[in-house]
PDB file as gemmi writes it, atoms N, CA and C in Angstrom:
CRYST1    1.000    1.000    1.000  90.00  90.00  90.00 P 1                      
ATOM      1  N   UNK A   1     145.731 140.917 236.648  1.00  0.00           N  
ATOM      2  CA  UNK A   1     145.504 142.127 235.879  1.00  0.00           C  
ATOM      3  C   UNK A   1     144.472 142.982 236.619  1.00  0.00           C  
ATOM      4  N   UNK A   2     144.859 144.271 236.604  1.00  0.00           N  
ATOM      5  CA  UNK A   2     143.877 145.506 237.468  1.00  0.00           C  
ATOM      6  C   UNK A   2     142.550 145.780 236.236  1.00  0.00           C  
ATOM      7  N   UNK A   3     141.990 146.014 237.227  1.00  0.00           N  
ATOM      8  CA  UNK A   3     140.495 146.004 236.152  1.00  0.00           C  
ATOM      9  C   UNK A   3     140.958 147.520 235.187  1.00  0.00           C  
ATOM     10  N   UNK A   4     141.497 148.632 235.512  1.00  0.00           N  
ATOM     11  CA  UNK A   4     141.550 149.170 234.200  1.00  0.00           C  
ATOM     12  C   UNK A   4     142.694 148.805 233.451  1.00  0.00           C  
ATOM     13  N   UNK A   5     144.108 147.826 233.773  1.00  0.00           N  
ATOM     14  CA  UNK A   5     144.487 147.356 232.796  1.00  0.00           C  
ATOM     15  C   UNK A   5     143.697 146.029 232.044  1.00  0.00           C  
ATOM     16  N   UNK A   6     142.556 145.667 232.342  1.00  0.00           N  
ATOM     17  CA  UNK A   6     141.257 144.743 231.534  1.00  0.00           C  
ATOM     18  C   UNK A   6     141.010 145.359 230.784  1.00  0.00           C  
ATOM     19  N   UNK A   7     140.287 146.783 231.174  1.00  0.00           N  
ATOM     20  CA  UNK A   7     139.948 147.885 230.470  1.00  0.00           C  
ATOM     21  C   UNK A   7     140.415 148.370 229.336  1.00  0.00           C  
ATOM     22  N   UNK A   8     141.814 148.352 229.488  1.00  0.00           N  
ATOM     23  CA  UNK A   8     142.742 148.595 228.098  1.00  0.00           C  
ATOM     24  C   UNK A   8     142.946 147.606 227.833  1.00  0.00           C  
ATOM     25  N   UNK A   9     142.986 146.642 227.776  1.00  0.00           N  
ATOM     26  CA  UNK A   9     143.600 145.089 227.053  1.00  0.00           C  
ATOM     27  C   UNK A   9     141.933 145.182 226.277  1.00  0.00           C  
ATOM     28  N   UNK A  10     140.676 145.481 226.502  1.00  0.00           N  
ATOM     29  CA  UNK A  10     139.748 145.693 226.146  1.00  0.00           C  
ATOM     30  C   UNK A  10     139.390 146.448 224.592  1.00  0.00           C  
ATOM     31  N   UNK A  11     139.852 147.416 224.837  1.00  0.00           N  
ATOM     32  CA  UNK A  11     140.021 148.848 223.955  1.00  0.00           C  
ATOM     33  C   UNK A  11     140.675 148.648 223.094  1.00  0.00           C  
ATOM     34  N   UNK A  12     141.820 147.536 222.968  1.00  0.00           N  
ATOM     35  CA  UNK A  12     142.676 147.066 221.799  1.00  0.00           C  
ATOM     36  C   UNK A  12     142.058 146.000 221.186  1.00  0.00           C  
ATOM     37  N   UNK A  13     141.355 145.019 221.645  1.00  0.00           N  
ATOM     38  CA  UNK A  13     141.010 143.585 221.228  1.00  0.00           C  
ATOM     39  C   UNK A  13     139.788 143.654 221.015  1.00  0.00           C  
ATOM     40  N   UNK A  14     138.806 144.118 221.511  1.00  0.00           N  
ATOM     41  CA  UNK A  14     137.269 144.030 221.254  1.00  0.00           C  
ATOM     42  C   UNK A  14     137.055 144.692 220.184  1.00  0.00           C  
ATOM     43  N   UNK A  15     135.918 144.436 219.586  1.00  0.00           N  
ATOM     44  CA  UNK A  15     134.962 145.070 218.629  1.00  0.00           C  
ATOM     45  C   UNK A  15     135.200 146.344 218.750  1.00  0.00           C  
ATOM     46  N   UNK A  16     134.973 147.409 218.126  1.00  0.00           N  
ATOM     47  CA  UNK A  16     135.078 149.091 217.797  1.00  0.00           C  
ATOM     48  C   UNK A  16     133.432 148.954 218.653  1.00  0.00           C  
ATOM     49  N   UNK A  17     132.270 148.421 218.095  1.00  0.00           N  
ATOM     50  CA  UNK A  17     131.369 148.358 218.969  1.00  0.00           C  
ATOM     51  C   UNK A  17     131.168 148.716 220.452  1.00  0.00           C  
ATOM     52  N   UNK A  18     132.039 147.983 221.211  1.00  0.00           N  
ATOM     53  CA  UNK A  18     131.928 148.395 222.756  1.00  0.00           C  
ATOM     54  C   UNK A  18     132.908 149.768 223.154  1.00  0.00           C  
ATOM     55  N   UNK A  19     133.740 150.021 222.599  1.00  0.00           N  
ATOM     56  CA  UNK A  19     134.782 151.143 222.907  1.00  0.00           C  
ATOM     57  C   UNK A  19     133.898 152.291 223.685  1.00  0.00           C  
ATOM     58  N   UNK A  20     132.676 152.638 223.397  1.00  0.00           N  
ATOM     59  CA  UNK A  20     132.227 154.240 224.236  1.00  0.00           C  
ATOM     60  C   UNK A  20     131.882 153.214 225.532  1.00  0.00           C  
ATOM     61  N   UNK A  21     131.066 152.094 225.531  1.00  0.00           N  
ATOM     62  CA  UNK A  21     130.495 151.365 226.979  1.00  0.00           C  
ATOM     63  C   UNK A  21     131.998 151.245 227.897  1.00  0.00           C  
ATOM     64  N   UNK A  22     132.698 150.811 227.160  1.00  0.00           N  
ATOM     65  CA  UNK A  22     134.469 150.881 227.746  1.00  0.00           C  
ATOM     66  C   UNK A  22     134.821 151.875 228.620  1.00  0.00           C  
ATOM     67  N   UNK A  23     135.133 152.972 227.789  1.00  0.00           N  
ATOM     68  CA  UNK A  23     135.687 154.226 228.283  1.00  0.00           C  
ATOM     69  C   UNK A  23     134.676 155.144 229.123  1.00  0.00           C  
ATOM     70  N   UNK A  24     133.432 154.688 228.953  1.00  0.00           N  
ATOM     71  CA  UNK A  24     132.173 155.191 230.004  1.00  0.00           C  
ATOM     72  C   UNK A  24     132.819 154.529 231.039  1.00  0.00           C  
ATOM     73  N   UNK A  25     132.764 153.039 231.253  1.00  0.00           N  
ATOM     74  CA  UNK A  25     132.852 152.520 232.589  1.00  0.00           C  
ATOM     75  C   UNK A  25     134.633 152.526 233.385  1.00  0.00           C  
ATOM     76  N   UNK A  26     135.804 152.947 232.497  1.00  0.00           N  
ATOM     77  CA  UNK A  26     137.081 153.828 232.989  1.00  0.00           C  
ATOM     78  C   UNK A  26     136.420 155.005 233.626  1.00  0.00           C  
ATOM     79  N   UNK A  27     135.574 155.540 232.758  1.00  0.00           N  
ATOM     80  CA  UNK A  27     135.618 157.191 233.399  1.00  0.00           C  
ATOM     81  C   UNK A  27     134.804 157.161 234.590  1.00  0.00           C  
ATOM     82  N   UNK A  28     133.558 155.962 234.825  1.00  0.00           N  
ATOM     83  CA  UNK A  28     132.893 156.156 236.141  1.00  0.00           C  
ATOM     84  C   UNK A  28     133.888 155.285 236.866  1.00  0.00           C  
ATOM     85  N   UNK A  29     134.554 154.751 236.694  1.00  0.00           N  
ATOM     86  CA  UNK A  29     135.687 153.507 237.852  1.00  0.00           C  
ATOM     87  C   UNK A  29     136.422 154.630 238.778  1.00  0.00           C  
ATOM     88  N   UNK A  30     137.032 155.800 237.405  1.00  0.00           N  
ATOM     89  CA  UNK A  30     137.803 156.722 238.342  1.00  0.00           C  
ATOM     90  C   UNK A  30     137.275 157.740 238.514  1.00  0.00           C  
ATOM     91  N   UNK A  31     135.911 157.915 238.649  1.00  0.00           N  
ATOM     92  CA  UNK A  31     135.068 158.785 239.542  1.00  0.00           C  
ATOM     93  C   UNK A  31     134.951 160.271 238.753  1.00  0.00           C  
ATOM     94  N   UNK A  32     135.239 160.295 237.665  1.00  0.00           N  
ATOM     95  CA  UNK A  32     135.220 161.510 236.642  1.00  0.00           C  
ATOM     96  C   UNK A  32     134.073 161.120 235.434  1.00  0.00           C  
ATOM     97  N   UNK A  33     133.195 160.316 235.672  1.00  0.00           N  
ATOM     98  CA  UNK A  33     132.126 160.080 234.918  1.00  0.00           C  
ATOM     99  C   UNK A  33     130.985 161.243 234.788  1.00  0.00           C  
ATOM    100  N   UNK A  34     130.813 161.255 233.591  1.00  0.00           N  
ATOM    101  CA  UNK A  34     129.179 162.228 233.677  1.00  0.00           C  
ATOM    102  C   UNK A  34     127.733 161.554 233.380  1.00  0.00           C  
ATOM    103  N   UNK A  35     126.771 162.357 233.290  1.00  0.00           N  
ATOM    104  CA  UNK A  35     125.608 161.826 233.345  1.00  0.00           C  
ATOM    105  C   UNK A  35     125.570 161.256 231.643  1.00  0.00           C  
ATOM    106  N   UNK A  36     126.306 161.692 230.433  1.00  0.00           N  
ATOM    107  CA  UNK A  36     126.253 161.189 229.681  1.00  0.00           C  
ATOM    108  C   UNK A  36     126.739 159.532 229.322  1.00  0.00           C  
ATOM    109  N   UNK A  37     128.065 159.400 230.541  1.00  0.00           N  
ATOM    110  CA  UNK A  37     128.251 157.823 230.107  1.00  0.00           C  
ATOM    111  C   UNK A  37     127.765 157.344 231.355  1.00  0.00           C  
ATOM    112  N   UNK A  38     127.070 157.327 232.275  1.00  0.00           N  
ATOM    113  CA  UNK A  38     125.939 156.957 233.181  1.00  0.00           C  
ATOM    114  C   UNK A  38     124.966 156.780 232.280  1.00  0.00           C  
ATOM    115  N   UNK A  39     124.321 157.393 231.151  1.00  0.00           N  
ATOM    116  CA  UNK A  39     123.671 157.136 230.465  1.00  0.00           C  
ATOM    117  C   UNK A  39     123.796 156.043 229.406  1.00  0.00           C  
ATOM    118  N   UNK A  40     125.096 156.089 228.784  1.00  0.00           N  
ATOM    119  CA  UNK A  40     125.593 154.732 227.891  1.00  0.00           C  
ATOM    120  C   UNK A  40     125.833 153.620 228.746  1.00  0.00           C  
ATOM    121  N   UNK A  41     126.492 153.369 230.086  1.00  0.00           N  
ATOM    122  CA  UNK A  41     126.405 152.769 230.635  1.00  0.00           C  
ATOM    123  C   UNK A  41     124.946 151.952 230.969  1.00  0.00           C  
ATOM    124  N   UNK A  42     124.164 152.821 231.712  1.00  0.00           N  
ATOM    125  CA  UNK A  42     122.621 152.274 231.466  1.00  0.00           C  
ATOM    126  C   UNK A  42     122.084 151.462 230.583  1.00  0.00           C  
ATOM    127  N   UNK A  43     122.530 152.011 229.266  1.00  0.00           N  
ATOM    128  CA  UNK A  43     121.769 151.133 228.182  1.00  0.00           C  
ATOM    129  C   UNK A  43     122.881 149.932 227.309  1.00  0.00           C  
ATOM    130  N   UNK A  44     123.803 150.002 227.402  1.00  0.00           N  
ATOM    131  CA  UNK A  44     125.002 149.584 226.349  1.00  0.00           C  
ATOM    132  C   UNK A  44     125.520 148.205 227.310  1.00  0.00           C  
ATOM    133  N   UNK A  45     125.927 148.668 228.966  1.00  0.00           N  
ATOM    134  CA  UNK A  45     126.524 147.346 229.823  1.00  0.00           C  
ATOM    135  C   UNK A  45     125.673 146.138 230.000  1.00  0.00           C  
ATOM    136  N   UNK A  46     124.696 146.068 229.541  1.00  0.00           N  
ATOM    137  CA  UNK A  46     124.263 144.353 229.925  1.00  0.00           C  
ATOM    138  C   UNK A  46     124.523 143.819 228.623  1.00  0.00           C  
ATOM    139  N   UNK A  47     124.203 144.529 227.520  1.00  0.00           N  
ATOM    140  CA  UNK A  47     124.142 143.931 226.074  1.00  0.00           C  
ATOM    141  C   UNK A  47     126.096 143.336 226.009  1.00  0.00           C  
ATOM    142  N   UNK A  48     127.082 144.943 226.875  1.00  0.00           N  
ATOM    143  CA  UNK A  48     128.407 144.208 226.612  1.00  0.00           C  
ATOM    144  C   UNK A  48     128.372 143.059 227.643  1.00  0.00           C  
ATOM    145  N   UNK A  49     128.163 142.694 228.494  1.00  0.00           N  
ATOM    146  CA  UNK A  49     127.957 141.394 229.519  1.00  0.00           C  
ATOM    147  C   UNK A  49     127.639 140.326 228.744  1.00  0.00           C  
ATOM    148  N   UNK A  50     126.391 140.474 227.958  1.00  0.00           N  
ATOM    149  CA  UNK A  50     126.304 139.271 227.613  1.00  0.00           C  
ATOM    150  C   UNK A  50     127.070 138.902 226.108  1.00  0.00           C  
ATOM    151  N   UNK A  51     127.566 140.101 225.549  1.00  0.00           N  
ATOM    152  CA  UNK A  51     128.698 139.419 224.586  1.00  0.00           C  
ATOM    153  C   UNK A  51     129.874 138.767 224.895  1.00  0.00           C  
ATOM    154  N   UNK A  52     130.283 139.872 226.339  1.00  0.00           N  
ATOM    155  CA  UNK A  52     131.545 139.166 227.053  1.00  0.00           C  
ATOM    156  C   UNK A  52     131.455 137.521 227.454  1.00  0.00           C  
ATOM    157  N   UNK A  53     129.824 137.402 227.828  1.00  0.00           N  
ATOM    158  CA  UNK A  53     129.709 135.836 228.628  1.00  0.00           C  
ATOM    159  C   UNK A  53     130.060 134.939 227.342  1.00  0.00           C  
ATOM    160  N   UNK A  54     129.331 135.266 226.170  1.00  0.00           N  
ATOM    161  CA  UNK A  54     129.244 134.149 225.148  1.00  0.00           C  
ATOM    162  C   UNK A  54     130.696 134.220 224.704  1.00  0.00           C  
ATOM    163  N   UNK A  55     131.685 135.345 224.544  1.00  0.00           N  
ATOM    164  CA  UNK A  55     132.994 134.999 224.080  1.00  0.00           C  
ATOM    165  C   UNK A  55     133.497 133.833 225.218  1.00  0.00           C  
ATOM    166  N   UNK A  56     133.641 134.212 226.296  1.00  0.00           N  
ATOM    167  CA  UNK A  56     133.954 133.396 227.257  1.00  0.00           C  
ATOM    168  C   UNK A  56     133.759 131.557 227.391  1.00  0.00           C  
ATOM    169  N   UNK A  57     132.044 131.676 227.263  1.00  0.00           N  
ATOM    170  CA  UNK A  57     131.909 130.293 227.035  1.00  0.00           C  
ATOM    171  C   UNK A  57     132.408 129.385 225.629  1.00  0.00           C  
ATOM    172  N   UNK A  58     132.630 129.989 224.730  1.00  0.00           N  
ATOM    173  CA  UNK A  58     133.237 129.696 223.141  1.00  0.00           C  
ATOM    174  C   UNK A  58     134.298 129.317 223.681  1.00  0.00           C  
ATOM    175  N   UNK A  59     135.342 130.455 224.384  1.00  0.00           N  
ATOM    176  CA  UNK A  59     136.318 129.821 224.336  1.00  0.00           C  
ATOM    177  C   UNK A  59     136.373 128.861 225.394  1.00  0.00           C  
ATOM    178  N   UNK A  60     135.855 128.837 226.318  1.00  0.00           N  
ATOM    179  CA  UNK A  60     136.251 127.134 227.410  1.00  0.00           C  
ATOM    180  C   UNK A  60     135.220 126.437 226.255  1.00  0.00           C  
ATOM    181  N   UNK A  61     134.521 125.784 225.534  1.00  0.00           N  
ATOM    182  CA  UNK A  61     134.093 125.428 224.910  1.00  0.00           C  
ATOM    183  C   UNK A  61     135.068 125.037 223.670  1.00  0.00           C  
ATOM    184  N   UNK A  62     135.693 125.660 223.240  1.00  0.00           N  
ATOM    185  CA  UNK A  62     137.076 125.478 222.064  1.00  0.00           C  
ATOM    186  C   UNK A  62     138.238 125.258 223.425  1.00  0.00           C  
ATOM    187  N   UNK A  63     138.330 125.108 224.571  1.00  0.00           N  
ATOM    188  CA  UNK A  63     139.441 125.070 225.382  1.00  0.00           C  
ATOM    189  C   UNK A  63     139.242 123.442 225.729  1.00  0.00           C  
ATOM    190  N   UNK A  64     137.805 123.451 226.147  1.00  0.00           N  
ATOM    191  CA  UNK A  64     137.535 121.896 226.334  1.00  0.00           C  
ATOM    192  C   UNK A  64     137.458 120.943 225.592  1.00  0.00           C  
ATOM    193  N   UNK A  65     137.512 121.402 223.882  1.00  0.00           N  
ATOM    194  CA  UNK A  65     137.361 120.300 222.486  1.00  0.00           C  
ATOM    195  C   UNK A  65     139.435 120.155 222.391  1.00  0.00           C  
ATOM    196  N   UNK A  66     139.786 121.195 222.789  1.00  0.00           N  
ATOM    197  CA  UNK A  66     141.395 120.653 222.177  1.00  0.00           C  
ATOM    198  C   UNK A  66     142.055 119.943 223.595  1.00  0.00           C  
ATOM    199  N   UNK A  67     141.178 119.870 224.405  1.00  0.00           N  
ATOM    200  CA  UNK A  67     141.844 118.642 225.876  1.00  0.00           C  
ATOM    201  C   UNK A  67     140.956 117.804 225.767  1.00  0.00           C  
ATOM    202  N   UNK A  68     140.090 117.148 224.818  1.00  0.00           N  
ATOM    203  CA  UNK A  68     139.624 115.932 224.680  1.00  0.00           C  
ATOM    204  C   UNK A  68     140.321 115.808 223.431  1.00  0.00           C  
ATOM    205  N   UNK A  69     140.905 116.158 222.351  1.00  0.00           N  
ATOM    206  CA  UNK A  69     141.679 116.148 221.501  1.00  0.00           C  
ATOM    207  C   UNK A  69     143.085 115.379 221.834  1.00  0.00           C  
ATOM    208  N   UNK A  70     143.462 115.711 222.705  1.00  0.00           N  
ATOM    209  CA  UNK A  70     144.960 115.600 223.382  1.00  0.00           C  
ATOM    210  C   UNK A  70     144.837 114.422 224.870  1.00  0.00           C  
ATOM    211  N   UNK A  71     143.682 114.633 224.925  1.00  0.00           N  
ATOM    212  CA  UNK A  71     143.460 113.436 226.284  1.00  0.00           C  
ATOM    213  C   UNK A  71     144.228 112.300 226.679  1.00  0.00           C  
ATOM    214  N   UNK A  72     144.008 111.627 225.444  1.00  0.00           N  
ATOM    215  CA  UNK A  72     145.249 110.326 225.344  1.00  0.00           C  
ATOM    216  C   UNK A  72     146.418 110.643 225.742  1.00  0.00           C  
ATOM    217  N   UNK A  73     147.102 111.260 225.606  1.00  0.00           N  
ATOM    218  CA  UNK A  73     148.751 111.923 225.802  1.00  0.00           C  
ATOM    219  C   UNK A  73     148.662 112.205 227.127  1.00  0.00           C  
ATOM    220  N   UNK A  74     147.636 112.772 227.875  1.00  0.00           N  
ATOM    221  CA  UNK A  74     147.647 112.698 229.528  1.00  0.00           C  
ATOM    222  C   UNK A  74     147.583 111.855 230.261  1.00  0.00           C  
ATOM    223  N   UNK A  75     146.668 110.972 229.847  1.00  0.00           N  
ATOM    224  CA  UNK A  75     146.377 109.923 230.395  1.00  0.00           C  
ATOM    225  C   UNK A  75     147.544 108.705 229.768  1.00  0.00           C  
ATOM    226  N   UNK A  76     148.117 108.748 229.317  1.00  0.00           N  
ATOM    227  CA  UNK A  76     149.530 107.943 228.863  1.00  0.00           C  
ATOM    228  C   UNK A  76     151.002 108.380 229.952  1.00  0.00           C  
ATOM    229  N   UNK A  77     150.456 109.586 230.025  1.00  0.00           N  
ATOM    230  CA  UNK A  77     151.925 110.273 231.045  1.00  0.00           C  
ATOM    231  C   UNK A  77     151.533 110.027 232.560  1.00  0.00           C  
ATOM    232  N   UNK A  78     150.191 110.093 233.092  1.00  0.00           N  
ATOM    233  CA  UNK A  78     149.565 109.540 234.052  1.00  0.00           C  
ATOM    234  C   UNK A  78     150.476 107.996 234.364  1.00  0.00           C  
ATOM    235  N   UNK A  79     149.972 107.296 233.446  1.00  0.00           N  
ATOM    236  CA  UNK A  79     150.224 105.913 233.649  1.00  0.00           C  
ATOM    237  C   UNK A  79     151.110 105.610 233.975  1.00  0.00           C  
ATOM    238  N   UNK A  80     152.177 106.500 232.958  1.00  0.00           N  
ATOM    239  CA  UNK A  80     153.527 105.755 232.632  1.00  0.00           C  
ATOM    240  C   UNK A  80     154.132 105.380 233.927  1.00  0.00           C  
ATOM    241  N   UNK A  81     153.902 106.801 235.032  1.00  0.00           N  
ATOM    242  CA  UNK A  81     154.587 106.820 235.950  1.00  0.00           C  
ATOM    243  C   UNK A  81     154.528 105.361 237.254  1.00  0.00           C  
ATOM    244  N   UNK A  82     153.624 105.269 236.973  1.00  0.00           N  
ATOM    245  CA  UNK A  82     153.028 104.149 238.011  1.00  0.00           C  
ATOM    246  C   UNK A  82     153.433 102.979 238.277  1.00  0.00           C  
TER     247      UNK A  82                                                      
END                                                                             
């Protein structure tokens, strides 16, 4: 996926919250940015970073509880073959 189709997969799924930090950082990507979302950018992109990190770790965190969930069944198909 191209970072402004991220961008829009973004704009549909995230919080209403990040949508101006969003479309600030489309409009400086394709070089038609102004000093106003240079300005939201400034203050708004680390706070969205670190919401993005913690969704991220939740989910390998809920990714890694349902493959210790299921473990047995791998390690059974492992074997079988042997």
């Amino acid at each position: 996926m191209s970072k402004l189709g991220a961008a829009r997969w973004a704009l549909k799924r995230l919080p209403s919250r990040w949508k101006r930090v969003i479309e600030s950082a489309i409009k400086t990507y394709k070089g038609i940015g102004d000093r106003k979302d240079r300005t939201i950018l400034k203050r708004d992109a680390r706070k969205f970073l670190g919401f993005a990190s913690i969704r991220m770790i939740a989910f390998d965190i809920a990714l890694d509880s349902r493959r210790q969930k299921t473990a047995y069944l791998r390690k059974s198909r492992t074997g079988a073959g042997r």
